[in-house]
N, C-alpha and C positions, 0 to 999 in steps of 0.2 A: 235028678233031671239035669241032661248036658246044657250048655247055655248055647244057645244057638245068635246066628248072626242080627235077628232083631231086638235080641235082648238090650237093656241099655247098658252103657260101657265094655261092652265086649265088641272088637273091631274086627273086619277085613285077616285074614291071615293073608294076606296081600306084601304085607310090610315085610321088608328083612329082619330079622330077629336080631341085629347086633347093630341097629339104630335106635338112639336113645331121647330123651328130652333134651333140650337145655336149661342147666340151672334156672337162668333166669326164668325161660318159661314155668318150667313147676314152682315153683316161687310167687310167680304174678296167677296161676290158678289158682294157688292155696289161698293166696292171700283175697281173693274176688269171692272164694267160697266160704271164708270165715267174715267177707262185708257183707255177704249174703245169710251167712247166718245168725250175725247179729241184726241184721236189716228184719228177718225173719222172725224172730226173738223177740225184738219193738212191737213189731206190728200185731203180734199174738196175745202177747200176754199186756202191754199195754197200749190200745189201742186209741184211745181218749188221749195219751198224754205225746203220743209218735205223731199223730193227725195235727196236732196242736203245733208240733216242733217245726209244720212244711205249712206254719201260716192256715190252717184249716181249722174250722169250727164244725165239725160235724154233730149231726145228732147221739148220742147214744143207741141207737138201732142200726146205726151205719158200722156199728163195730164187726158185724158179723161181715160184712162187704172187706174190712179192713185186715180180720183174721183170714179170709180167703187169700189175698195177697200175701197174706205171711206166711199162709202154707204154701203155695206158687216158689217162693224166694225161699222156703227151709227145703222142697224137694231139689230146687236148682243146684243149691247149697250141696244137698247131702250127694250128689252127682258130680257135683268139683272136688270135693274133699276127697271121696273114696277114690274117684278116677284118676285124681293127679298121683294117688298113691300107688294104685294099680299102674298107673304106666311107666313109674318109676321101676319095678319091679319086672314087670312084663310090658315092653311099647309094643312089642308087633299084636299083642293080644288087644289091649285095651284103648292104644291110642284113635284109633275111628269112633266110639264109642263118644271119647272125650270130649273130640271136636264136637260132636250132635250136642253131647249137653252144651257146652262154649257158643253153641251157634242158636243152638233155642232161645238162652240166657242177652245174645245180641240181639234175637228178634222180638223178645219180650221188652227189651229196654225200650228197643227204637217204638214197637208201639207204646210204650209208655209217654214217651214225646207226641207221638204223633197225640195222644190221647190227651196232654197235655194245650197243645196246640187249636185242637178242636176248643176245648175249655177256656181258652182263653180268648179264644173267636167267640165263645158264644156269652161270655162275661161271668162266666163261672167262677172261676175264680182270677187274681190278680196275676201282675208280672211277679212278683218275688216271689209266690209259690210254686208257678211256671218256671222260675229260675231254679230252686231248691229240685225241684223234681227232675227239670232236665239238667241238673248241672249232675245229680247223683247218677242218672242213668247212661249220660255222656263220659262218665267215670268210669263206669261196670263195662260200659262197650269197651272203651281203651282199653283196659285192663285184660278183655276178653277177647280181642284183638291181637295185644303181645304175647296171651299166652298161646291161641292158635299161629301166628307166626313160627313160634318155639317148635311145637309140635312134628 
C-alpha cells in the first residue's frame, strides 16, 4: 500500500527536494523524542513511583489513567524519532508529516498546563507539582518550537 498525504510523517511533495534540516533542528527533535520516550517508559512501567516523583500520591487504580499518558508520550515519541530520521534522509517527503507530530506534541503539552492550572484552581493539587508539570511541559514546547523553526 502507497503512503498517501494523510498518513502520518509523510508530507506535502510541495517542498524542493534539495532543502534540508538544520543540524540543530534534528538534533533538538531527537533529543524531545528520546525525553519523550523516557518520559513514556516512567509512566508505563513505573507508575506509582513517576506519580510520586511530581509531588502526587495517587491511588494504585489511577495507574491505569498514568499508563494511558505513557502511551500518548511513547506514540508522540515514536513520530519524533522515526520522522527526524526520515527527514534527514528525504525533507521534501517527510518534513510536513514531522511538523504535525511537533505541533500535536505542543498542543498536548500546552493542555497539559492548562490542565494543570484548572487543578490548581480547584485545589487539586499544590504549586510545586504545578511547577514540576508545567516546568516539564514548558520544556517539551521549547524544544518543539526550535525544532519546527529548524524545519
Amino acid at each position: 500500500m502507497a503512503p498517501s498525504d494523510t498518513t502520518p510523517l509523510v508530507g506535502s511533495p510541495k517542498i524542493p527536494t534539495g532543502t534540508s534540516s538544520r543540524p540543530v533542528s534534528t538534533g533538538t527533535i531527537t533529543t524531545l523524542g528520546v525525553v519523550r520516550a523516557v518520559t513514556a517508559a516512567a509512566l508505563m512501567f513505573a507508575p506509582q513511583l513517576t506519580t510520586r516523583l511530581f509531588l502526587l500520591d495517587l491511588p494504585a487504580a489511577a495507574s491505569t489513567v498514568t499508563r494511558m499518558i505513557g502511551a500518548r508520550e511513547a506514540a508522540l515519541s515514536v513520530l519524533l524519532l522515526v520522522g527526524s530520521r526520515r527527514v534527514a534522509v528525504e525533507p521534501a517527503t517527510y518534513r510536513d508529516g514531522l511538523r504535525m507530530a511537533i505541533m500535536a506534541g505542543i498542543c498536548a503539552d500546552l493542555l497539559d498546563i492548562v490542565a494543570g492550572v484548572v487543578d490548581v484552581a480547584s485545589g487539586s493539587i499544590g504549586m510545586g507539582t504545578f511547577d514540576m508539570v508545567a516546568g516539564g511541559a514548558l520544556l517539551a514546547v521549547g524544544l518543539g518550537v526550535v525544532g519546527l523553526r529548524g524545519l
